[in-house]
N, C-alpha and C positions, 0 to 999 in steps of 0.2 A: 638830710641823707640823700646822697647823689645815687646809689645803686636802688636794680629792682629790686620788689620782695624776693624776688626769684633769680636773682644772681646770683647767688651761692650755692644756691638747689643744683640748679641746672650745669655750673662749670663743673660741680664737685663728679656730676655723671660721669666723665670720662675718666675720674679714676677711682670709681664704684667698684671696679672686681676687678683688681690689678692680678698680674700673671706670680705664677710660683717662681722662685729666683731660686734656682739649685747648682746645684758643686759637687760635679762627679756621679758615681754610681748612685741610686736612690731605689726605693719600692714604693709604692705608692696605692694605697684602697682608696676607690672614689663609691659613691651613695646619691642616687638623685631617687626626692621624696616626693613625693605627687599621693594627694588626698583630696577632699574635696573640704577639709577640715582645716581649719587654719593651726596646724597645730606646730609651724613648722619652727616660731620665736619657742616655742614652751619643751618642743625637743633639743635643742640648742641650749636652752638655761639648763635643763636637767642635763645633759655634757659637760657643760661647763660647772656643773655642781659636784658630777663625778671624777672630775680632773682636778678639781679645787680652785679655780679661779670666777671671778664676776664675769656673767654673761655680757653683751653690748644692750643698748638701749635700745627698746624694741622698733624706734624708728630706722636701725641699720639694716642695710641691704648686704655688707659684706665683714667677716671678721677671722683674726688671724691670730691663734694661740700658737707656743713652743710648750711641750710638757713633758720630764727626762726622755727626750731624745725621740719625742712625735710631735711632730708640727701639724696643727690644727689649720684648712680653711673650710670657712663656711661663707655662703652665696645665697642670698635669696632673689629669686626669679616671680616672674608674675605669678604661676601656675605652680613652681615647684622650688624646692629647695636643695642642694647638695651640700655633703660633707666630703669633705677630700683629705685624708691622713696618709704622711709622708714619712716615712722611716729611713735615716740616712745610711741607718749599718747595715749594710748588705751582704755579711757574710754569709759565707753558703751559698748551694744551686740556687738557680733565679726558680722562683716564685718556691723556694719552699719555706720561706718563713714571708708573713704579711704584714702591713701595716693596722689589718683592721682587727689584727690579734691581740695588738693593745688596748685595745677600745674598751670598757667596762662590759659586762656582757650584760649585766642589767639594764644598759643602756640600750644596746642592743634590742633586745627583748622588746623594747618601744615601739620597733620600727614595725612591728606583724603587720600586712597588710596596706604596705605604704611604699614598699621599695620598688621603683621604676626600672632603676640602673644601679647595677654593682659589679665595678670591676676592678681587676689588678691590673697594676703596670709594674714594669720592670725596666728600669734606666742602664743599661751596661756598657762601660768604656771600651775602646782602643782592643788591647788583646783581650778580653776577656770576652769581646765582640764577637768576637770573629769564632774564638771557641764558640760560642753560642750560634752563633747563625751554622756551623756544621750540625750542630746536634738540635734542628729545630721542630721536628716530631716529636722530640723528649716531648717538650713544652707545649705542644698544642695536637689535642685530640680530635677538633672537628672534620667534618666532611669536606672542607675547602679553607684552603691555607694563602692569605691573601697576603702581601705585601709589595712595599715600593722604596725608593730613595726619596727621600724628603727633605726639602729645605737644602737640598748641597750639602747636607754635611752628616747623612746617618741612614737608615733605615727603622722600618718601621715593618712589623709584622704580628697577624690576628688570625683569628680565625672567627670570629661574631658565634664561637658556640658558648655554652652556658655551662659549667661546668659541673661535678656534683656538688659543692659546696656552695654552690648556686653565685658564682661570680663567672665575668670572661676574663680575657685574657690580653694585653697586649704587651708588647716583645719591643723595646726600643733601642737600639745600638749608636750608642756615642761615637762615630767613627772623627766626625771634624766638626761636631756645632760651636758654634762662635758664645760667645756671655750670654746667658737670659736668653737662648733661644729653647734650649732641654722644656724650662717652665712655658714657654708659648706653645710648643708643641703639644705638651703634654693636654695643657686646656683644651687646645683644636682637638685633639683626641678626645676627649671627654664629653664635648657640646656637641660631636659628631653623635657616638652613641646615645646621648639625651636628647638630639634635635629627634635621632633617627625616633627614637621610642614613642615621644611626644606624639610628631608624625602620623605615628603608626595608631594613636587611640583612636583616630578616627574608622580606622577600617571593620573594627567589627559590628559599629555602629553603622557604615556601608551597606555591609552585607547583611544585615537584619531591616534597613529600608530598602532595599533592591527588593526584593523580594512582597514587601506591602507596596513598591510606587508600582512593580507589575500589576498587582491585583488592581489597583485604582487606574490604573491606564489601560488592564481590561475593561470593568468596570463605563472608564469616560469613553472606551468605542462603542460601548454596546449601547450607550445612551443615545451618543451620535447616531448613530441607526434608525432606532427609535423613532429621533425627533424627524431624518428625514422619512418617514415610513408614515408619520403623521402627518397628512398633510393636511386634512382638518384640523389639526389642532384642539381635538379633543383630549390629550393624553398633555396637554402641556404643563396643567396646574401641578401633576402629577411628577413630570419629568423637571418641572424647575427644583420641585422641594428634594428629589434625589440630587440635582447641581449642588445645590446649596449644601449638601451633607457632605458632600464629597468635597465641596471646597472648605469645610472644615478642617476635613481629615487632612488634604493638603497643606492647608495651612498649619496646623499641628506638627506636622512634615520639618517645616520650615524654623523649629524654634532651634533644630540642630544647626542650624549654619553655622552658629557659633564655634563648634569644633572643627566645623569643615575651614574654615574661616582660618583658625588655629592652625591646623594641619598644613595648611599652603604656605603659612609665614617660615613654621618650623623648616620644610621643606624647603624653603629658600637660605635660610639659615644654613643646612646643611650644606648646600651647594657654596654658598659665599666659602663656610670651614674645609674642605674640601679642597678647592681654586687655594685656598691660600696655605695649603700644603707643598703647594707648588711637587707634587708629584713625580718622578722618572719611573719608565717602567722598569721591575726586574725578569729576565726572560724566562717565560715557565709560568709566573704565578700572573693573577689577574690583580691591579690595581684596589685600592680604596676606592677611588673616585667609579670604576668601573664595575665592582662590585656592589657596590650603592645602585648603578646604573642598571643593572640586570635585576635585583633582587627588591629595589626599596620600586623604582619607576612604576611599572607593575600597581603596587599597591595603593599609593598616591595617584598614579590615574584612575584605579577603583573608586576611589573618593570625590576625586574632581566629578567621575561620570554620575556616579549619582548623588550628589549636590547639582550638577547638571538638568538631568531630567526631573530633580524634586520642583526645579524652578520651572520646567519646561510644563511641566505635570499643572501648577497654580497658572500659569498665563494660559494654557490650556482651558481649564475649567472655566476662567473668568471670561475667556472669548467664549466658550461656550453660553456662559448662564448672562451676556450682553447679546445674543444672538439670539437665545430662548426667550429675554425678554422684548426686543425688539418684537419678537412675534408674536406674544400676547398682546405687545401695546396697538399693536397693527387688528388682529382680530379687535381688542378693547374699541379701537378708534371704528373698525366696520359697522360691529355693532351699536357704536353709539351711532355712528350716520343713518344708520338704520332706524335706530329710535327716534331720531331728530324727523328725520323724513315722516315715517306714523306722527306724528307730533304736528308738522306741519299739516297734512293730512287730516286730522281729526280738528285740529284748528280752524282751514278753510271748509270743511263740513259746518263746523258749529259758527263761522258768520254766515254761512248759506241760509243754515238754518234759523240764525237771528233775524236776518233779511224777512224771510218768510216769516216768520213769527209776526215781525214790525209791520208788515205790511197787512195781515191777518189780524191784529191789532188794530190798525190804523180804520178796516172794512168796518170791524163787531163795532169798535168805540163810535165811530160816525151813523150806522146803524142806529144804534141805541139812541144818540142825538137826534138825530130824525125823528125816532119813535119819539121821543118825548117835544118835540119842537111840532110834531103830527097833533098831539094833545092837547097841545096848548093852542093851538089855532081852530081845532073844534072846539075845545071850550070858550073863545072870542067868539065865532061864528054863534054858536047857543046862545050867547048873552047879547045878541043881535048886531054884532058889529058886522058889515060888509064882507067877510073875508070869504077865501074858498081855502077850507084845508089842503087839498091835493096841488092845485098852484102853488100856495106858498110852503109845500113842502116838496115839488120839483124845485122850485126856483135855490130851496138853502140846499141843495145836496151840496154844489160844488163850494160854495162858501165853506159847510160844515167842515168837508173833507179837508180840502187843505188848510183851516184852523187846525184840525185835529192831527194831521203829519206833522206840521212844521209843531204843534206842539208835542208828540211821541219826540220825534227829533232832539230837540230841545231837553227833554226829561232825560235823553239816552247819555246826551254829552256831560250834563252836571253829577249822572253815576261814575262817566266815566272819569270824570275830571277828580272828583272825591276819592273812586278807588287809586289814581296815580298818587294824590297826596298820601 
């Protein structure tokens, strides 16, 4: 076999989520599902249970039903899943009948608690366009009415509010798009408000550590203080085990990077979908790209800064509790020079004192030889030999004496030489 395991994997990627191919006017509900629940193959098989067809194999990342007259895609993404339902007959005002009207409603019912993004689109040609673009307050209620000329050949127009049926809104006018551009637009629409949303979980996770990294970067001045205010360094043992608690809490800090992480990619994403709207301004209203720019910026530097200061917060602490310890090891090190010195100190005491012992030794032991070497020469003298005690016990002192050193001596070295073995 001449290819990798992984040649087919990897070429098949680039046409993983192929774009919607449409013809003419359309309506369209899209659904992006974000849980922390892997639930999003077993929502998909029950759809496809309630439309009557075999679900894909749960190794698909992308799949695409027709059923009387709604076209089914479904997408799965790292983090989240979409459903996108196309309805071609679009009779009647735009957006008063839906695509997501066909949907089983039991099905529906599934989704409690999982829906990210839900919105309508509205696909409308040439003159019916242009009717529409006069009557564009009918269609949209929000506070700020954004649109642009997109791709050369249409417009595009939103307003990012929520409606009460709990979907948004978007307004597409077919004036000149070429083949297969309707369905790429449509997608760019769609991954803008999923990039946008994605994006945005990070921020109220933000704002909930903004608020603990202040207390802990109170907290790490006031210790800072402390330590300089100690300059004995009696308060250290004390002031390390608060570091070390506080660089738990920091690093606990730190297991969100992963969204923050998230958020930056999504937010690149968005910009790339965006750029390749290829945008014109219309005069009056603000931009996509620009109302992104005012309203999303904002919140995405929220995140960035405290991911920021969460990291600044841990190299903080760590230069701290290397500086706290540096200065116990320095007191550690004083004190041991200290002990070493008394140590050398009591050492040259105690050969002083051995000295004098040895030599006090050396006096008593030769002493006592005389005494007895005194004895034994009165007892010769008695038993009538010639001698004179006191002669020949001047004449042995110095003999005795250094017998008796060089043998102390002697005795000292084979102790010592026994205790090194």
């Amino acid at each position: 076999m001449l290819d990798h395991p992984l040649r087919d994997t990897l070429a098949s990627e680039v046409h993983a989520r192929p774009f919607l191919r449409l013809e003419g006017s359309a309506r369209l509900s899209h659904l992006a599902i974000y849980t922390d629940q892997d639930i999003h193959h077993r929502l998909l098989a029950a759809l496809c249970a309630a439309l009557g067809t075999t679900p894909p194999p749960a190794s698909a990342n992308h799949f695409t039903h027709r059923h009387d007259g709604l076209l089914l895609k479904w997408e799965r993404h790292i983090e989240f899943s979409t459903f996108t339902f196309v309805l071609e007959d679009t009779r009647g005002e735009p957006f008063s009948d839906t695509a997501i009207s066909r949907v089983p409603a039991g099905w529906l019912s599934q989704l409690k608690g999982t829906r990210l993004v839900a919105l309508h689109a509205e696909v409308i040609q040439r003159d019916a366009a242009e009717h529409a673009r006069a009557s564009l307050k009918q269609w949209f209620s929000g506070p700020v009415l954004v649109g642009s000329r997109v791709l050369a050949g249409g417009e595009v127009w939103c307003d990012w509010h929520i409606n009460p049926d709990g979907f948004s809104r978007f307004l597409v006018l077919d004036l000149d798009f070429r083949e297969a551009q309707v369905g790429r637009l449509l997608q760019r629409l769609y991954e803008i408000e999923t990039y946008r949303m994605m994006a945005l979980l990070a921020l109220p996770l933000a704002r909930e550590m903004a608020g603990t990294i202040g207390k802990l970067e109170a907290e790490l001045s006031e210790i800072m203080q402390r330590m300089d205010a100690n300059a004995d360094g009696s308060e250290d043992p004390a002031l390390l085990q608060q570091l070390t608690r506080l660089a738990a809490h920091a690093q606990a800090l730190s297991a969100h990077s992963t969204r923050f992480s998230a958020s930056r990619a999504y937010d690149l994403l968005l910009t790339t979908r965006i750029a390749e709207l290829r945008e014109e301004r219309i005069e009056g209203v603000p931009t996509i790209g620009e109302f992104m720019e005012r309203r999303l910026s904002p919140a995405i530097n929220t995140c960035r800064s405290v991911q920021a200061r969460q990291e600044q917060l841990a190299t903080l602490v760590a230069h701290a509790i290397d500086l706290l310890r540096t200065r116990v090891n320095l007191a550690q090190e004083r004190q041991t020079n200290a002990l070493l010195q008394g140590m050398n100190r009591t050492a040259r005491t105690q050969l002083q004192m051995q000295h004098a012992v040895e030599g006090l030794s050396v006096a008593a032991i030769s002493y006592y030889v005389l005494s007895l070497l005194a004895v034994a020469l009165k007892a010769l003298k008695q038993a009538g030999l010639p001698v004179s005690p006191e002669v020949g016990q001047g004449l042995l002192i110095v003999p005795v004496v250094v017998c008796v050193y060089f043998g102390v001596r002697r005795l000292h070295k084979n102790f010592a030489a026994e205790g090194r073995h």
